[in-house]
MITIZA-774598 format. One line per 8 residues: number of its first residue (from 1); for each residue x, y, z of N, C-alpha, C, O, CB. Coordinates in nm, 4 decimals, decimal comma. Glycine has a CB too. Layout:
BEGIN
NUM> X/Y/Z/X/Y/Z/X/Y/Z/X/Y/Z/X/Y/Z | ...
This chain:
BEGIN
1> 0,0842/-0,1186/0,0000/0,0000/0,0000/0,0000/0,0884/0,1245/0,0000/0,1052/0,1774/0,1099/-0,0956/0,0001/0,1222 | 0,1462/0,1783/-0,1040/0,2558/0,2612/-0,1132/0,1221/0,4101/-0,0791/-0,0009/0,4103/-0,0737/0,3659/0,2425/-0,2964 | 0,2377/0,5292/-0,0615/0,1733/0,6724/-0,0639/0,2370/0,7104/-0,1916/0,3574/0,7297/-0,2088/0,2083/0,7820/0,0711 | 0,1121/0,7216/-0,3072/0,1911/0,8274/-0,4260/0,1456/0,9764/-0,3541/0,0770/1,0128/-0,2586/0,1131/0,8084/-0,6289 | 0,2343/1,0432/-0,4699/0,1925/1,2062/-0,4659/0,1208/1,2365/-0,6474/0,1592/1,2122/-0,7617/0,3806/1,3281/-0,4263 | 0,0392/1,2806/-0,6041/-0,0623/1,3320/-0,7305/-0,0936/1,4821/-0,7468/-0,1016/1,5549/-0,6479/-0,2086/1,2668/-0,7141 | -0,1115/1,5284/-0,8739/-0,0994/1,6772/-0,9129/-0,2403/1,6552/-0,9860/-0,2668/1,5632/-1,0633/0,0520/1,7365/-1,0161 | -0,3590/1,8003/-0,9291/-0,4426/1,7606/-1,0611/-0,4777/1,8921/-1,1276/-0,5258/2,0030/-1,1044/-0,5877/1,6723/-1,0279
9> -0,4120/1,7956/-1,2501/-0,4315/1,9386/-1,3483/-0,5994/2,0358/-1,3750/-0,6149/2,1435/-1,4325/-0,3851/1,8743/-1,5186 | -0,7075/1,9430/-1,3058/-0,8107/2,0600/-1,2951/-0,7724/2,1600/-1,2353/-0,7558/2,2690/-1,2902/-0,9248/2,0340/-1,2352 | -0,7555/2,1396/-1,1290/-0,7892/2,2363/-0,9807/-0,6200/2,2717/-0,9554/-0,6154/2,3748/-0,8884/-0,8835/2,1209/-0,8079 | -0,5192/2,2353/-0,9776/-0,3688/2,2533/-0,9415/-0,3400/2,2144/-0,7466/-0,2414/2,2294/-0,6745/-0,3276/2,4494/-0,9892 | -0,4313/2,1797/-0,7297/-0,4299/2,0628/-0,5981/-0,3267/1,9709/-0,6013/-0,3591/1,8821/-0,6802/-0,5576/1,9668/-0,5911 | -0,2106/1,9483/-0,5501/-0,1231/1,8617/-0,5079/-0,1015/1,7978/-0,3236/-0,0709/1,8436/-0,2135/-0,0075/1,9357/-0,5619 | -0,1438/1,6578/-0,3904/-0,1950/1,6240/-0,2447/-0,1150/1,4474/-0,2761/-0,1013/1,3879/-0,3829/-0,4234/1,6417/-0,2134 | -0,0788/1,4089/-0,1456/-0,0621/1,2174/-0,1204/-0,1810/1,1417/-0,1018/-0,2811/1,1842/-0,0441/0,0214/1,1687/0,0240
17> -0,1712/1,0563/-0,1398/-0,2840/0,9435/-0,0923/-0,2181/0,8211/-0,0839/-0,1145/0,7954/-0,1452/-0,4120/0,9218/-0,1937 | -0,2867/0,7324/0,0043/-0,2597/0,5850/-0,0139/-0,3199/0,5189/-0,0779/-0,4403/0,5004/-0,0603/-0,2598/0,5206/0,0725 | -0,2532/0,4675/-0,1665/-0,3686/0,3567/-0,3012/-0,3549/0,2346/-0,2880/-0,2479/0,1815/-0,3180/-0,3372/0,3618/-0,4757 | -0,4642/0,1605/-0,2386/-0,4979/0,0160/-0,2346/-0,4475/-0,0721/-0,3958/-0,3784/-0,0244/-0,4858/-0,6822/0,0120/-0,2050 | -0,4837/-0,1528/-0,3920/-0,4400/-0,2617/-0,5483/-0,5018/-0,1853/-0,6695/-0,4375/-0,1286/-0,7578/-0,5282/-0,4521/-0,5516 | -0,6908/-0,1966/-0,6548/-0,7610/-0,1405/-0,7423/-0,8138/0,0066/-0,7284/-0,9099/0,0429/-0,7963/-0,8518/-0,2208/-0,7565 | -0,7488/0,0945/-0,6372/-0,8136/0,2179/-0,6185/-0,7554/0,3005/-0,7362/-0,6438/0,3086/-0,7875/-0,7884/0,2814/-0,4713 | -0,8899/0,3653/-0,7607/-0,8405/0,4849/-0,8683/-0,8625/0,5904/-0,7645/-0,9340/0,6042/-0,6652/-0,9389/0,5118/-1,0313
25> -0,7527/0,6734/-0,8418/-0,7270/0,8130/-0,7349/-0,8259/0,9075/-0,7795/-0,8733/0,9148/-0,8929/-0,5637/0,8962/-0,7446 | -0,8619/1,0045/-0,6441/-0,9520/1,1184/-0,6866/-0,9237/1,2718/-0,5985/-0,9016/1,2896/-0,4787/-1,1150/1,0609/-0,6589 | -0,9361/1,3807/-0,7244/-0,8618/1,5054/-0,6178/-0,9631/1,5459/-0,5179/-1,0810/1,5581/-0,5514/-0,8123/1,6605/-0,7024 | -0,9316/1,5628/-0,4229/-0,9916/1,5309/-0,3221/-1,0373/1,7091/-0,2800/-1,0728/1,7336/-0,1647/-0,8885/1,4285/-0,2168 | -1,0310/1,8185/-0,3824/-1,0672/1,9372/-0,4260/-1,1352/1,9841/-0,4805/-1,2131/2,0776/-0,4617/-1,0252/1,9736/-0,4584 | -1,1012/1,8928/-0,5925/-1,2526/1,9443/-0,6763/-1,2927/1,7977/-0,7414/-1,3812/1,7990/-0,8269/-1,2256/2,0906/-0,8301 | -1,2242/1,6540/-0,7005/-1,3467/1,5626/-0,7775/-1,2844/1,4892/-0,9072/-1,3291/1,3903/-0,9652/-1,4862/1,6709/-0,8367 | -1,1708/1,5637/-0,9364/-1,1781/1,5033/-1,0523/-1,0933/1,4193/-1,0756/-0,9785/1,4400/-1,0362/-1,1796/1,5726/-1,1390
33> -1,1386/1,2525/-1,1747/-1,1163/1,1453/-1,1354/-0,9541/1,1059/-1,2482/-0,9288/0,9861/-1,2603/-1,2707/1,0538/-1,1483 | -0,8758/1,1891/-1,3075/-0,7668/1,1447/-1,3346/-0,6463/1,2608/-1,3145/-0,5860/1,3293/-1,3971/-0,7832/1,0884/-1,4657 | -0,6362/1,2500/-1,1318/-0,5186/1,3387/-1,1639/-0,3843/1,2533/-1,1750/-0,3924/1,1326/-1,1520/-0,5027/1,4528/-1,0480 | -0,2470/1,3159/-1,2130/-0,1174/1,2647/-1,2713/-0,0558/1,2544/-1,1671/-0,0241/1,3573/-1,1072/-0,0426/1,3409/-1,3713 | -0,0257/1,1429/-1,1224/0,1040/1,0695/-1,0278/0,2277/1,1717/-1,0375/0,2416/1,2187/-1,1504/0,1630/0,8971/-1,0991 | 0,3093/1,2102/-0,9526/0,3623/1,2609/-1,0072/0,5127/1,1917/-0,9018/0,4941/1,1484/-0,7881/0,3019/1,4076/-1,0293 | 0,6419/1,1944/-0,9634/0,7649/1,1579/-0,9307/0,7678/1,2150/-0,7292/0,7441/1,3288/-0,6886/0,8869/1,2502/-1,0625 | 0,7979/1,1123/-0,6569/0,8392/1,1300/-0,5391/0,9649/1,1718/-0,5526/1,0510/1,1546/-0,6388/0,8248/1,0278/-0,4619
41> 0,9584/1,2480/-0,4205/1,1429/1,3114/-0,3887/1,2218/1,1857/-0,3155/1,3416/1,2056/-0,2952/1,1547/1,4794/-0,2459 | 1,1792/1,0859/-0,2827/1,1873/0,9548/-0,2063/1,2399/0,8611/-0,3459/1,3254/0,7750/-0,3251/1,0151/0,9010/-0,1232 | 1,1984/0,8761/-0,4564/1,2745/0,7882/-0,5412/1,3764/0,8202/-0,6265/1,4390/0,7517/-0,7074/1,2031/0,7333/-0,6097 | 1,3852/0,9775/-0,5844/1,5702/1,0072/-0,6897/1,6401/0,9955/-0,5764/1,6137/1,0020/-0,4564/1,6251/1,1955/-0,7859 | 1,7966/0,9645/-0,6835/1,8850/0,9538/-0,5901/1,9373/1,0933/-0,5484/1,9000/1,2048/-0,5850/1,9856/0,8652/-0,6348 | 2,0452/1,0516/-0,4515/2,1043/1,2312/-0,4311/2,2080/1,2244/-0,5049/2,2606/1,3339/-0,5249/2,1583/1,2992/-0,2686 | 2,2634/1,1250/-0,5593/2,4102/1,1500/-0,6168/2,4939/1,1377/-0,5804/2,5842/1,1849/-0,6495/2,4472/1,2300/-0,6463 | 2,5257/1,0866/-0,4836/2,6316/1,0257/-0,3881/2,5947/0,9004/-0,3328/2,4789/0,8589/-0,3276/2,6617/1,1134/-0,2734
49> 2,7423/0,8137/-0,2727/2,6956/0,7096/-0,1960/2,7793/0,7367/-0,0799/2,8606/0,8281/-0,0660/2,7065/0,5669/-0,2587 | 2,7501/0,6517/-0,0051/2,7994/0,6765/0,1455/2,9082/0,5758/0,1299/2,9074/0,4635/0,0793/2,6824/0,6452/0,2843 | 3,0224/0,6612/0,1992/3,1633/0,5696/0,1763/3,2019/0,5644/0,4028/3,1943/0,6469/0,4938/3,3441/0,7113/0,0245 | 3,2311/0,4517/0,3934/3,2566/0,3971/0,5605/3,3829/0,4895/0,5407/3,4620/0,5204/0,4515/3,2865/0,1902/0,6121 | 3,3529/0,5217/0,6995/3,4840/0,5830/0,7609/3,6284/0,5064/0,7955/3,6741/0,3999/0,8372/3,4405/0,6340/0,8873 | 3,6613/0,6200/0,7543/3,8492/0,5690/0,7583/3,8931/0,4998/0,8629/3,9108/0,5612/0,9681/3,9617/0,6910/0,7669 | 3,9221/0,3470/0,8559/3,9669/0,2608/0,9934/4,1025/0,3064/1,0067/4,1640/0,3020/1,1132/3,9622/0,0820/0,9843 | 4,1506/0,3513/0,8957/4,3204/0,3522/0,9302/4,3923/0,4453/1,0114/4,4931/0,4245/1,0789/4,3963/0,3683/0,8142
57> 4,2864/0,6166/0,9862/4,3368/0,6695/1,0879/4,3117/0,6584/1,2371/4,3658/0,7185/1,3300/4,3264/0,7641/1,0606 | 4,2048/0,5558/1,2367/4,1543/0,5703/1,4039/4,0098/0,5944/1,3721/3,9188/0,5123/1,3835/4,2299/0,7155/1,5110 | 3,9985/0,7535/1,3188/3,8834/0,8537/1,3557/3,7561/0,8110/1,2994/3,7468/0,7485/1,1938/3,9106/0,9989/1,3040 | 3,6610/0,8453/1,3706/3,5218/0,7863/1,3461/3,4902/0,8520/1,1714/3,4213/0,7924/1,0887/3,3903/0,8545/1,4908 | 3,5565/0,9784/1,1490/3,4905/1,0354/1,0069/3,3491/1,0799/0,9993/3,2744/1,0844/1,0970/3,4952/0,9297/0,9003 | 3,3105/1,1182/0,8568/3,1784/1,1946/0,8002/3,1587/1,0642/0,7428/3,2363/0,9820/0,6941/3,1825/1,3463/0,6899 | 2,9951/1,0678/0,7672/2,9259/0,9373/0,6730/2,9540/0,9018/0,5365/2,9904/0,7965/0,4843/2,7872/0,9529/0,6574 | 2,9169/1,0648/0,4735/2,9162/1,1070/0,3307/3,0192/1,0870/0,2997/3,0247/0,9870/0,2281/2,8845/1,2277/0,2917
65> 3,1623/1,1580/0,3266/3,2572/1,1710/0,2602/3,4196/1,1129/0,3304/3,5360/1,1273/0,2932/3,2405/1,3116/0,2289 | 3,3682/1,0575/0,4236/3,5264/1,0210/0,5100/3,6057/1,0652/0,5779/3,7021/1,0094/0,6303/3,6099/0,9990/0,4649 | 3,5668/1,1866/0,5839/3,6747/1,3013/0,6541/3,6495/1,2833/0,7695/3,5553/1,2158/0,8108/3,6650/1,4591/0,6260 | 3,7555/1,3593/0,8565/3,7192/1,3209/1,0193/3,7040/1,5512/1,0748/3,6970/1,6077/1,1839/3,9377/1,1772/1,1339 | 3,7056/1,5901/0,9678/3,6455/1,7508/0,9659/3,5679/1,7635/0,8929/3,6130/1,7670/0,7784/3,7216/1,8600/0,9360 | 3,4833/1,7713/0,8987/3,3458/1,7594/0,7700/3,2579/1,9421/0,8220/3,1896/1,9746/0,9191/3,1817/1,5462/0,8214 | 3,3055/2,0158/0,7044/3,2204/2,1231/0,7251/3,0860/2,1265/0,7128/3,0025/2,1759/0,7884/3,2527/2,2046/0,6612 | 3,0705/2,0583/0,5909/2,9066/2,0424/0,5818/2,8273/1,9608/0,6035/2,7184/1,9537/0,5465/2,8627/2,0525/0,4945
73> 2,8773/1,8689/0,7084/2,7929/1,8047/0,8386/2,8242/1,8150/0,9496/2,7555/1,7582/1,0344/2,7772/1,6843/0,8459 | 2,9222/1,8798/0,9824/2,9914/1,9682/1,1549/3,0269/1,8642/1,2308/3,0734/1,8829/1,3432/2,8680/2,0694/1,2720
């Protein structure tokens, strides 16, 4: 029972729902029965992968990037 996100081009209502097997979606604004699924922020990637921290120096490190000074996660 996933949550899509839906846009409907009647009304410009952007709203989630949970959709059963056979449910057809409906904007829940004005009614109307085919609005467009639209891409979750939950299924792109960010573009990076997470690399394990450095055993060799000791230091625990940044998730993201390995460093054991990480400015842009403090």
């Amino acid at each position: 029972m996933p949550i899509y996100e839906y846009l409907c081009e009647q009304c410009g209502n952007e709203f989630e729902l949970l959709v059963f097997k056979n449910d057809n979606p409906v904007c829940p604004a004005c009614g109307e029965k085919e609005p467009k699924r639209k891409m979750s922020s939950f299924g792109f990637s960010v573009g990076y992968k997470f690399k394990p921290s450095s055993t060799s120096t000791g230091s625990s490190g940044c998730a993201s990037c390995g460093s054991s000074n990480c400015s842009s996660c403090g």
